[in-house]
VOGU-3710 file (C-alpha; in Angstrom, 3 decimals, decimal comma):
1> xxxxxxxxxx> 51,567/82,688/208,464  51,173/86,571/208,457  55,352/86,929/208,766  56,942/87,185/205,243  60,300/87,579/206,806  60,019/84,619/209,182  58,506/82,663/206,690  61,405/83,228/203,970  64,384/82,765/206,541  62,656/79,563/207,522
11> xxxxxxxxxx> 63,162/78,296/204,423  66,552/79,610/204,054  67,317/76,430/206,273  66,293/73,862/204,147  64,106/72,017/206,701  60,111/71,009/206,430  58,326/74,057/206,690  54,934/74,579/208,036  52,396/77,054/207,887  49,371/77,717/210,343
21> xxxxxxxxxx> 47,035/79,291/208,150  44,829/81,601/210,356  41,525/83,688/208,889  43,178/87,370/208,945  41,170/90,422/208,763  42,676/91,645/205,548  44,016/90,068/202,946  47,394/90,902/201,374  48,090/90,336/198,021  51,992/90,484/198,558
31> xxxxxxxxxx> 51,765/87,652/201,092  49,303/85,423/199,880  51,570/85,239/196,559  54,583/84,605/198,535  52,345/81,689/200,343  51,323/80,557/196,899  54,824/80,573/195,640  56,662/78,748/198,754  53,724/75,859/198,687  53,952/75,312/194,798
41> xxxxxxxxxx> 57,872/75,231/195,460  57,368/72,415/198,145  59,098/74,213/200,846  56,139/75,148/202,841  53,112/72,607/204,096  50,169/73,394/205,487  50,496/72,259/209,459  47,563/69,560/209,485  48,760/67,479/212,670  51,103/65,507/212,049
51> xxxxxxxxxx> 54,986/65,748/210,690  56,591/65,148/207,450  59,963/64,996/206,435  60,644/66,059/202,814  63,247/68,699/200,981  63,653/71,208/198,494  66,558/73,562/197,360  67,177/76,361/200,298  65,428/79,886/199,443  68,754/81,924/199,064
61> xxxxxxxxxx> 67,519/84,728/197,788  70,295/87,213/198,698  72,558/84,720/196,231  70,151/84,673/193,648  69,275/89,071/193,880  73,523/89,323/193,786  73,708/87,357/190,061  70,924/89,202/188,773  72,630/92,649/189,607  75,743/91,390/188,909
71> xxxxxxxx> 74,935/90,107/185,228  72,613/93,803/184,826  76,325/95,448/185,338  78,207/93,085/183,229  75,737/94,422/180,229  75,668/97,762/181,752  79,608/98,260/181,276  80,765/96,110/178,421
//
């Protein structure tokens, strides 16, 4: 739960993804809103014992960064 990175390529797969939530000594904004984010999405649970089987539309966030820059150069140059 404290890996952003680990976290987001997990759910670059597609699969049920679960979460151990752990007390941590700090919080940090930045990955507490990603938590927030992935959960109200539906592609991360909780881990509360037992396993689910559910699905959601792949994180593909390189994809999704590459439109946004591409349609910013599209305006940029017409």
């Amino acid at each position: 739960c404290d890996s952003a990175s680990m976290l987001s390529e997990a759910c670059f797969t597609g699969k049920p993804v679960y979460c151990l939530e752990f007390k941590t000594r700090s919080k940090k904004p930045r990955l507490a809103n990603l938590h927030q984010s992935l959960y109200a999405e539906g592609m991360v649970r909780p881990w509360r014992g037992t396993f689910d089987q559910w699905s959601y539309t792949p994180l593909d966030e390189a994809r999704r960064v590459a439109q946004i820059l591409k349609e910013k150069h599209t305006h940029v140059f017409v």
